[in-house]
Structure formats: structure tokens, C-alpha cells
C-alpha positions, 0 to 999 in steps of 0.5 A: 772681437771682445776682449779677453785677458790672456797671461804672460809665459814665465821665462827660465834659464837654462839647466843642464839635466844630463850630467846630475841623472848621469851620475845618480843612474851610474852610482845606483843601477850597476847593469850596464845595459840599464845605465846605457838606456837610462842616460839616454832617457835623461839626454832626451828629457834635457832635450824635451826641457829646451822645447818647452822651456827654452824657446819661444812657443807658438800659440799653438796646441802643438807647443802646449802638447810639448809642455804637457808632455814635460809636465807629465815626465816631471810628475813621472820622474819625481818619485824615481830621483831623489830630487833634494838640496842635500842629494841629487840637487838641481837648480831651477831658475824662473822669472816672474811672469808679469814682472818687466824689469827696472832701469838698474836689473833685471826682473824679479826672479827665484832660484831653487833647488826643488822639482816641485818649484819647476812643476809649479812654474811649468804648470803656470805657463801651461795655464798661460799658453792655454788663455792665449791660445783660447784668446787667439780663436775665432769667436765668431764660429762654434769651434773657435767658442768650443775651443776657447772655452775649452782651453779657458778652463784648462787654464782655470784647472792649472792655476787652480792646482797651483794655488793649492800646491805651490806653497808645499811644493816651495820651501820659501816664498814664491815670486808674485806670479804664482803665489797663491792669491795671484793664481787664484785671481787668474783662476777665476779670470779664466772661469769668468771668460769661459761663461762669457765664451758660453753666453756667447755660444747661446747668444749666436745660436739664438736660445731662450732669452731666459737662459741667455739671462742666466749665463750672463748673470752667472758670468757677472757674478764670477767676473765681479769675483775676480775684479774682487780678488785682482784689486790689490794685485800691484804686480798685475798689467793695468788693463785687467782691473778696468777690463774686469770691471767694464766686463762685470757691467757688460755681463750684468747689462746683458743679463738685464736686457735678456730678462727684459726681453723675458718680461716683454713676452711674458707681458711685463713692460714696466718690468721690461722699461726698469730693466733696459734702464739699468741696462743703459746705465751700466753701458753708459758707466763703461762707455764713460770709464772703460771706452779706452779698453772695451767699445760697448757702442753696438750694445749700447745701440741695441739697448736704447732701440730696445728702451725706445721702442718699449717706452713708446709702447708703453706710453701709448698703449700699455700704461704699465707702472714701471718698478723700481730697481731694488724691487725687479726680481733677481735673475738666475744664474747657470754655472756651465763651466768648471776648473779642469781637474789636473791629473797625471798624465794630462797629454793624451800622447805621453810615454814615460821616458824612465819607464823600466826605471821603478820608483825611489820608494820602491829602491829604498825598500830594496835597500831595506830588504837587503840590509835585512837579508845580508844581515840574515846571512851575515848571521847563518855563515857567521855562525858555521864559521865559528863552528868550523873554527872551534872544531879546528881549534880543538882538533889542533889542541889534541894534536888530531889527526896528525896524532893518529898518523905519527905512530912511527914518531920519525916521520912527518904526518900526512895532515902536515904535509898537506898543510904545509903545501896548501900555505907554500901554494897560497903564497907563504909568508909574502902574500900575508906581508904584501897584504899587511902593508897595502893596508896603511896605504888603502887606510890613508887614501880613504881618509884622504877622501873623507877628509877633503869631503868635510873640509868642501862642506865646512868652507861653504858652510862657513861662507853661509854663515858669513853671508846670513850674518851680513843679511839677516833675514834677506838671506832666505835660503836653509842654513848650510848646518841644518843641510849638511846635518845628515852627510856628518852624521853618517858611519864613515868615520866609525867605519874606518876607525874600527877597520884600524882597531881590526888590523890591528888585532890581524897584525898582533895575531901574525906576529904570535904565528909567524915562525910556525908559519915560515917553518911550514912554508919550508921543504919537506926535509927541512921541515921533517929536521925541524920536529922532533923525533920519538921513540915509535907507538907500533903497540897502538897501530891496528888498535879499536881506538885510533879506528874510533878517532879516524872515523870520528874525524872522517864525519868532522870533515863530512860536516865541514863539507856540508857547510861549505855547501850550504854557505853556497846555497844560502849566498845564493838564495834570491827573491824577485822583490822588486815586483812584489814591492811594485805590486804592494805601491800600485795596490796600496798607494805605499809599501810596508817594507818591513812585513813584506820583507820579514815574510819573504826572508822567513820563506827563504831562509827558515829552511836554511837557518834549520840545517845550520841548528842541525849541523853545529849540533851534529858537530857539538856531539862528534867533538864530545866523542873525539874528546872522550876516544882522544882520552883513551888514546892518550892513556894506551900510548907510550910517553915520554919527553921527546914524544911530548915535545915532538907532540908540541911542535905538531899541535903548533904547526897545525895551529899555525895553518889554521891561523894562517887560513883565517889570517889570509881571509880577515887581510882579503876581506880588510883590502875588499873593505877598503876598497869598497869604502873607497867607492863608496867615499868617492861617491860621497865626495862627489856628492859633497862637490855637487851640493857645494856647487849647488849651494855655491850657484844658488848663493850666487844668484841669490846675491845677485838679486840681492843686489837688485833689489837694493839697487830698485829701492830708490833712496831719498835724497837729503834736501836742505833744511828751509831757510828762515826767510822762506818759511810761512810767517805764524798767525800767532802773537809773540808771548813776550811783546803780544804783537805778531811776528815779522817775515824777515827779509830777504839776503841780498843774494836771493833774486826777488824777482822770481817769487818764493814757493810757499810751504807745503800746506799741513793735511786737513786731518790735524785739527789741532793746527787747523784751529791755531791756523784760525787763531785771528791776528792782533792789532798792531801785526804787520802785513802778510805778503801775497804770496805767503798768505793763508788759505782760506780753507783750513787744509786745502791744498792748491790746485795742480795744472788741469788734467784728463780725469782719471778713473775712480772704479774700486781699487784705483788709487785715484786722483792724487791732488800735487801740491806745489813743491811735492815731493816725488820721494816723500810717499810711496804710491798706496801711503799718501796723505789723504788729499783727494778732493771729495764731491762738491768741495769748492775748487782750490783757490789760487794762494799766488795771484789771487787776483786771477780768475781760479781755474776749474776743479777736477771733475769728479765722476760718480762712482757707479753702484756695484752689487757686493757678489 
């Protein structure tokens, strides 16, 4: 079978998903039937997570199925949670895919909380099961090549999609698996599989040679790109480079033999002669290099009986000149694949878990929309309240209606009465004191809440600080200050402090009427007792004008009853514009909120904003006409002191019904206020607990791979400095005698029987210290032992034990010639002196034993000629 390139899975820890959507499902959606289907939908996509996630898949469709199914619920999901650090935060944890571990940790892995970072990882192992799936067809058949190709460009399609989206979807780096230069080599691996899969597919079902040509060259040329974009990918296993550049040649020898076959029927044979002998060189440079990874035997047999038979042809029959390489004509090429467009929903069998649920564009436009429409009707009702209030208000002032029925002047006033049963019947003076102190207690506990909220956030947003000071600029995650900016800058705190200031003016304004108030609340004899008696109006009784009066407070209460009405129908109102919204993000791809809700609010509420202009007109000339009759009615009666103080107290208990009204409805609406601020805490405390949680788990893991990453870098080891007698001895005279510097011996404690290593020979790009190294010695200077003798060779270095030849296509690091006493720590793998041994260079004399034969150089194989794609 040939040999393919599969990817490893990307492998992650286990998340918890039902807990963090059950909480956002039970705080946004209040229908207990919606929050009962939604927490099921979550616990299955927990479930549908640990399939494709969790274990171990098979190379199998079934197990690609379930992963792109989890992918197309992430996609599905993403616009309907408000996935973010600083809101529904969850963290996702994945190792690097081709990353195996070191002695003191484990494998390079990142943690995020971003739902664009668990879609880009799925989306990689999509693309990973896919190649190996493909790898494990049989290419022998039409369906094995059909469905490996198939699936090879699905992979391409995944890693493609990736490369374009990750560094959006990512707010830091990503790891080396899925960053964009790695999964766009992969990308192309897997379209320069797919076209060999298809030169395959025409090879077995014997078409034209002349288009076998052109599918072998086109997949030369994408594997010459691919071994391009993979030569400086470290992190990649050690067999794709070779297997790239051994395939690159493959496809170009096929493409080669092919055409010849072409130019053999087209009665070219010279042109068939160059071109198998390009052929055979390319086999020959993989069989040499590659055999360990590729058998290129049954082509290279093909071959040489192809070259073989046509040289023989043309030797004794033909005679045809055969052309040099730079001067064949180029093969075509036909490109058959392409990258499958990755679009949503990729499974065919995909069914939306939260399908009821709409989008969170289209709820934060219904948040919108109902500020905008409380803000309407806070308005309207304001407005008809204020109306109401003014009417009693000056109703009260000219003692009406209670003024029209004390004309006897020994007798309490029907108006009254019933006012006094209405406050005995609302609980008096104790329902206004309990609700006056449960306010301190429900102010208390709500800043009790806030308070141990901000005090979560700044422990962790101190321990962030510590930590990035620590360090620096390893400390790659977003600062907990930018984080947590929108949660401090939120109208809690204005919120409660203004509901202080409005209990306040409450508590001042009882405290004006509360003796009236109790004096209401008492029995009607002690209640009659309390207010003065006068002389009786009998004259006025039956007169025009308390007629006019009563009639005129007769249309005050019609009016006052329409309002009520009204108040009803505007609270009522309602407007399905969930679907409207829905319909403007399908059609549109996004909503523009303001126009659609600033249409729909007029259409419902213009009609109403008209009858409450009509109702405070009609009560602004009612009030006139009061005003005027109660003049007259004041003129007509009989005054006197006891009259006036008798009027006084009824204007005073009329006021102080009406006060307590409004006061019982400001205490209810301030203990609706506190508690609803409660809730509305207590979500922003879980809130808060969650993030902290959150960010303390990511802080976490962060360390940890901290650490790791300290504990992979090796640190070097401080070696002793060189002792005197064992440094190399200078070629140079000394200054102040001329003559040449003497080695000085040996202590006694150092063994001379084992011979000291010379030092590490200087590289051969000084130049300077190469020609002070040739600097002849004078006469007079004392001989240089043996084994610290220079070399002969300005720079050489000697040479190591023999070894098995390594190979030298691009890219590799190549031979690397140890010197005697190298040390491992001095270089990291690419930074290394240049050292290599060029072609042709005189192999390294032996400096130790001269005497002994000099062993044999590395053979250095010639670097074959690849065409620049």
C-alpha cells in the first residue's frame, strides 16, 4: 500500500457544561417549561461533548459523524450564549496534537475560556480522524480510492477553515498544532494526497498516459508545496519531511514515465530515452535517501525495463538524438481536487438541540425593545398619576366634596367616612410602619450582597496583579482590571444609593401626616369628636351651585375611572416581536433594533398616548370650572371662626387619605424594589463567583504549564574554568624575551598516563585567529607535544567515531561534525557553529596519534536538484 501521512487527535480535558447553561437557562428564560426543555438540551450536549471528546474514537465514519455533529451544535449554540470570560465563562483545555511530553511534564497544552477555541480544536480533529480514515481505505478498489479522496479533502477543507479563523477565534497564541502556518502545511499534505489518490484512481483504470502525466505532475507540484511550507515545522513527527520529498520525486518520475510513454507513441524516442532517465534518477535519489520510508523497487523495475527496452530500440533501429533535460517540453498539469468549503451544518443528520431557543441577538434586541417599551409606559402612567394627584390635591385644598355635604356643620362628611374606612381597611398606621422598617433590613441585605461581590473581584484581581508582575510578560491571559471593567461600571451602587434618598423623603413625608392619619383610623364617634362643629349652611342646601359643584366632581371621578381603565390597557399592550426580529436576522443576516422597535411601539402605543393628552385636557378644564363654582360657593356661605377651623380639619383629613394612598403605594414599590434588586444582586454575585472560579481555574493551569515549561528548559551547567597546564600552548613569541612560551607542567596529582584532550579547536570563520595560528614559531622555542600540536588545517575540527550517513534533502539540519570534548549544552539544534564538512574536503587528520592510519571522512551524498514549484 503506499504511503500516506495521517494526523494525530488533539486530546482534552473533561468540562462540565450542564451546570454553567443551567444557570444562564434558569436566570434568562422564566417559563418553567422552556427552562425544563433547555436543561435537558444542555445535559445531552454534556453528553454529546464526552463522545466525541472524551474517549477514544474509532477510525471509523460513525465516530466522524459524532464529531460533526458536536461541531454543528457548537456553531448552532454560539450565537444563543453569551460564551465570554466576563459572562457565561467556560474553559476548555486541549493538548497539542503532535507534542509527546518530556521527562519532567507533561505536553504542551492551553486553556481557554472561548468557544471559538473548542470549535477551532474540534475542527482540527475533525480533520485528523478524516486522513486517517482515508489512510485506512483500501487503495487497491474504486470505493476505497473514491473514499479516500473524499475524505483527504475533507481534512484539507478543515485545516484550511482553521488557518483562516483560529487567530480571530483565539485572543493569544494558539499552540503549534493549530497555529496558522501548521494547519496550512496540513492542508496542502492533504491535497497532495488527495491528487495522488486520484493518479492512482487513473492509473488502475488505465487511462491516457497523457492525462496520467498531468495528475502525477499536478501532485509533484502540491507535494513540492507542502515539503516547502513543512521544512521549518520542529514540532511535526520526523517522517513527514522525508516522506514529502521522496513522494515529490515519485510523482515527478511518474509524470516522467507517462510522458515518455506519450512521446513513444507519438514516435519520439529520444524525447522517450531523456525522460525515463530523469525517471530513473529520481527513483534512484529516493531509493538512496528514502528507502527506510517509501520502497520505490516495483517502480524503479518498471522503469529501467521501460529505459532498457527503448534504448535498445533506438540503438538499432531509431537512432533518435536524445535531448537534454532543460530542453524536454514542460508536462501539464490537472488539478482534480480542492479543499471542501466548510459550511454549517457539515452532518447531514444534524438536529439543533436548542432549537426553540432563539439567538442572543435576537434576546438582546428584546431587552432593548422592552426598555424602550417600559420606558413608554413608565411615561403614559406617569403622566395620568401626576393628573390624578393634582386633582386631589386641589380638590383637597377647597375642602371638596366634603365642603358640599357638611352643610348641616354638626356631622362627619360622607367623603370622610368613606375615606376613613378605606385606610382602617388597608391596615392603618401598622401596615405603613412595618413597611417603613423592613426597608433598612431589605437596604442592608442588598448591600451586603454587592459588597461581598466586589470584594471576590478585587481578591482576584489583586492575585492577577501579583502574578503578571512576577511574570512579566509569560503571564499571557487579559488582566483581571480590563475584565472586570464592565461589572464595576455597572448602576448598582447609584441604584441603591438613590432608593436611600427616596426612603428618605417617604419617611419625612409620614412623619407631616401621621397624626391625621391615626385620627382617620379611629371610630367614627371619635372621629366625629375630633372635628369641630359650626353653625349649619341650611340657606345653601338646594342652591344652583352646589348642584354645579356636585356635577363637576361627578365628571372628576368619571375621569379618574377612565384612567384606571386606561392605565390597564396600556400595561396590557403586547407585540409578538420575537418573530419580527427573528424574520429581520434571517432575512438581513442582523437586526436594526432601533427602527423595528421605534415602529412597533408607535403602532401600539400612539393611539394610547392620544387619549391620555385628551384626559389631562379634559381634567385641566373641569378644574377651572371647580375653581370658579367653589368662588361663588365661598361668597354664599355663612363664615365664621368655628366654620373655618371645622373647614381646616377636613381639608387636613382629606390630605391625609390621599398621603396615605400614595405613601402606602412609594413603600410597596420601594419593598418590590428591594427585592427585585435582590434577585437581580444575587445573579450578579453568582456571577461574579463564576468568573472568579473561572479565572482562578485558568490561573491554575496557566501556572502549571508555567512551570512546565521551566522545568523542560534545561539549564547549563557551570564547568570549571581550564586549568593552565591543559590549555593549548601559543604559536606566538613572548614580547619581552622573543622566544616561544613553554606548557608548564603537569602537578603531580594529575595521572600522565591517560592523555589530556586538547581544547575545542576555534571554527573556521575567524579569520583573524586562523592567520595568528600561522604565525611560524622563532628559533629557540621548545617543542610542542604530540597530543597539543596544531592542526594543519586552519579550523578543521577532528573527526568523531564513523557513522551511518545522514540524509541531506532540504530542510534537514544535516551532519553535525562532534568535536572531542563537545559540549552537549553549548548550542541549541538550529544555532550550531558551522561545522559541516563541504564536498571534496580532505578528511580530518587524526591530531592524537598522527601516527595512525586517518580514518575515512563521512561520505557526503549529492544533493539531488529540486525544481523551485
Amino acid at each position: 500500500m503506499a504511503t500516506f501521512v495521517s494526523v494525530p487527535l488533539k486530546k482534552s480535558t473533561e468540562v462540565d457544561l450542564v451546570k454553567p447553561l443551567t444557570k444562564f437557562i434558569s436566570a434568562t428564560y422564566s417559563a418553567a417549561e422552556d427552562q425544563g426543555e433547555y436543561v435537558r438540551a444542555a445535559e445531552e450536549l454534556n453528553k454529546l461533548r464526552k463522545s466525541a471528546v472524551g474517549r477514544p474514537l474509532d477510525k471509523h465514519e460513525s465516530s466522524l459523524e459524532v464529531l460533526l455533529r458536536y461541531y454543528d451544535q457548537l456553531c448552532a449554540i454560539e450565537p444563543k450564549f453569551p460564551f465570554s470570560e466576563n459572562q457565561l465563562c467556560l474553559t476548555f483545555t486541549w493538548k497539542d496534537a503532535f507534542d509527546k511530553g518530556s521527562l519532567f511534564g507533561g505536553s504542551v497544552k492551553l486553556a481557554l475560556a472561548s468557544l471559538g477555541y473548542e470549535k477551532s480544536c474540534v475542527l482540527f480533529n475533525i480533520g485528523a480522524l478524516a486522513s486517517q480514515i482515508a489512510y485506512e481505505q483500501n487503495f487497491d478498489n474504486d470505493e476505497g480510492l473514491k473514499t479516500a479522496a473524499k475524505y483527504y479533502q475533507l481534512a484539507s477543507g478543515a485545516f484550511s477553515y482553521i488557518k483562516d479563523t483560529v487567530l480571530s477565534a483565539l485572543n493569544r497564541e494558539p499552540t503549534m498544532d493549530i497555529s496558522p502556518d501548521a494547519v496550512g502545511a496540513l492542508s496542502q499534505i492533504m491535497l497532495a494526497q488527495a491528487q495522488e489518490v486520484f493518479f492512482l484512481k487513473a492509473t488502475s483504470d488505465k487511462m491516457k498516459d497523457a492525462i496520467i502525466a498531468r495528475l502525477a505532475n499536478q501532485a509533484a507540484d502540491f507535494y513540492g508545496d507542502a515539503f516547502k511550507q513543512c521544512q521549518y515545522k520542529e514540532n511535526l513527527p520526523k517522517e513527514v519531511l522525508p516522506v514529502l520529498a521522496a513522494k515529490h520525486c515519485i510523482m515527478q518520475a511518474n509524470a516522467e514515465y507517462h510522458q515518455s510513454m506519450l512521446a513513444k507513441q507519438q514516435k519520439k524516442f529520444g524525447e522517450e530515452i531523456g525522460r525515463l532517465q530523469h525517471a530513473t534518477e529520481l527513483v534512484k535519489t529516493v531509493a538512496s535517501r528514502y528507502d527506510e520510508y517509501i520502497n520505490v523497487k516495483d517502480l524503479s523495475d518498471k522503469i529501467s525495463r521501460a529505459l532498457t527496452a527503448a534504448k535498445k530500440d533506438n540503438d538499432f533501429i531509431y537512432h533518435d538524438r536524445v535531448p537534454d533535460l532543460k530542453d524536454l517540453e514542460a508536462i501539464g498539469k490537472a488539478a482534480l481536487v480542492k479543499s471542501t468549503v466548510i459550511k454549517v451544518p457539515i452532518s447531514q443528520k444534524f438536529t439543533d438541540l436548542f432549537e426553540k431557543m432563539v439567538p442572543l441577538a435576537v434576546q438582546h434586541s428584546m431587552s432593548a425593545y422592552n426598555s424602550r417599551k417600559a420606558e413608554i409606559v413608565n411615561r403614559l402612567i406617569g403622566q395620568m398619576r401626576e393628573a390624578t394627584n393634582l386633582s386631589n390635591g386641589v380638590l383637597a385644598s377647597l375642602n371638596l366634596p366634603a365642603a358640599v355635604e357638611d352643610l348641616s356643620g354638626d356631622s362627619i362628611p360622607q367623603s370622610i367616612l368613606e375615606k376613613s374606612r378605606a385606610i382602617i381597611q388597608q391596615g392603618g398606621l401598622q401596615s405603613i410602619d412595618q413597611l417603613i422598617k423592613d426597608l433598612p433590613e431589605l437596604l442592608q441585605r442588598n448591600r451586603e450582597i454587592l459588597d461581598e461581590s466586589v470584594r471576590i473581584l478585587d481578591e482576584e484581581e489583586a492575585t492577577d496583579n501579583e502574578l503578571r508582575n512576577k511574570f512579566g510578560q509569560r503571564w499571557q491571559r487579559t488582566a483581571s482590571n480590563d475584565l472586570y471593567k464592565p461589572l464595576r461600571t455597572g448602576n448598582l451602587c447609584k441604584f441603591l444609593d438613590q432608593a436611600v434618598q427616596a426612603d428618605k423623603v417617604v419617611k419625612e413625608r409620614y412623619s407631616t401626616h401621621r397624626d391625621m392619619i391615626a385620627l382617620l383610623c379611629k371610630p367614627e364617634t371619635e372621629l366625629n369628636a375630633a372635628i369641630p362643629s359650626a353653625n349649619p349652611a341650611k340657606t345653601l342646601q338646594g342652591s344652583e351651585v352646589v348642584s354645579v359643584l356636585r356635577a363637576l366632581l361627578a365628571n372628576v371621578n368619571e375621569v379618574k375611572m377612565e384612567r384606571e381603565k386606561l392605565e390597564n390597557d396600556i400595561k396590557s399592550a403586547q407585540c409578538d416581536m420575537t418573530s419580527k426580529f427573528l424574520t429581520a436576522l434571517a432575512q438581513d443576516g442582523a437586526i436594526n433594533e432601533e427602527a423595528i422597535s421605534v415602529t412597533e411601539l408607535d403602532n401600539i402605543y400612539g393611539g394610547y398616548t392620544q387619549k391620555v393628552q385628551q384626559s389631562l385636557k379634559i381634567q385641566e378644564e373641569i378644574l377651572g370650572k371647580i375653581q370658579n363654582s367653589h368662588q361663588e360657593f365661598s361668597t354664599m356661605k355663612q363664615s365664621n371662626a368655628d366654620a373655618n377651623q371645622r373647614e381646616e380639619m377636613l381639608k387636613k383629613l382629606a390630605a391625609a387619605h390621599d398621603s396615605y394612598v400614595e405613601l402606602s403605594n412609594n413603600l410597596r414599590e420601594g419593598t418590590k424594589f428591594y427585592n427585585e434588586l435582590t434577585e437581580i444582586l444575587l445573579k450578579f454575585q453568582n456571577k461574579c463567583s463564576d468568573i472568579v472560579f473561572a479565572r482562578k481555574t485558568e490561573r491554575d493551569e496557566l501556572l502549571k504549564d508555567l512551570q512546565q515549561n521551566i522545568a523542560r528548559q534545561p539549564s547549563a551547567p557551570s564547568f570549571p574554568a581550564v586549568p593552565a597546564y591543559q590549555s593549548t600552548p601559543s604559536s606566538t613569541t613572548t614580547p619581552a624575551t622573543g622566544t616561544s612560551s613553554v606548557p608548564t607542567p603537569a602537578p603531580r596529582t594529575v595521572f600522565q598516563s591517560k592523555p589530556q584532550p586538547p581544547a575545542r579547536p576555534p571554527p573556521p570563520a575567524i579569520q583573524a585567529q586562523a592567520a595568528n595560528n600561522s604565525t611560524p614559531p622563532v628559533s629557540g622555542a621548545g617543542p610542542i607535544p604530540p597530543a597539543t600540536q596544531p592542526v594543519s588545517t586552519p579550523g578543521a575540527t577532528p573527526s568523531p567515531a564513523q557513522g551511518p550517513p545522514y540524509p541531506t534533502y532540504q530542510g534537514y539540519p544535516g551532519c553535525y561534525q562532534m568535536p572531542v570534548a563537545y559540549n552537549p549544552y553549548a548550542y541549541g539544534q538550529y544555532n550550531m557553529p558551522y561545522m559541516y564538512q563541504t564536498p571534496g574536503q580532505a578528511p580530518y587528520p587524526n591530531v592524537q596519534h598522527p601516527q595512525q592510519p586517518q580514518q575515512p571522512g563521512y561520505p557526503y551524498p549529492q544533493q539531488p536538484y529540486y525544481p523551485q514549484q
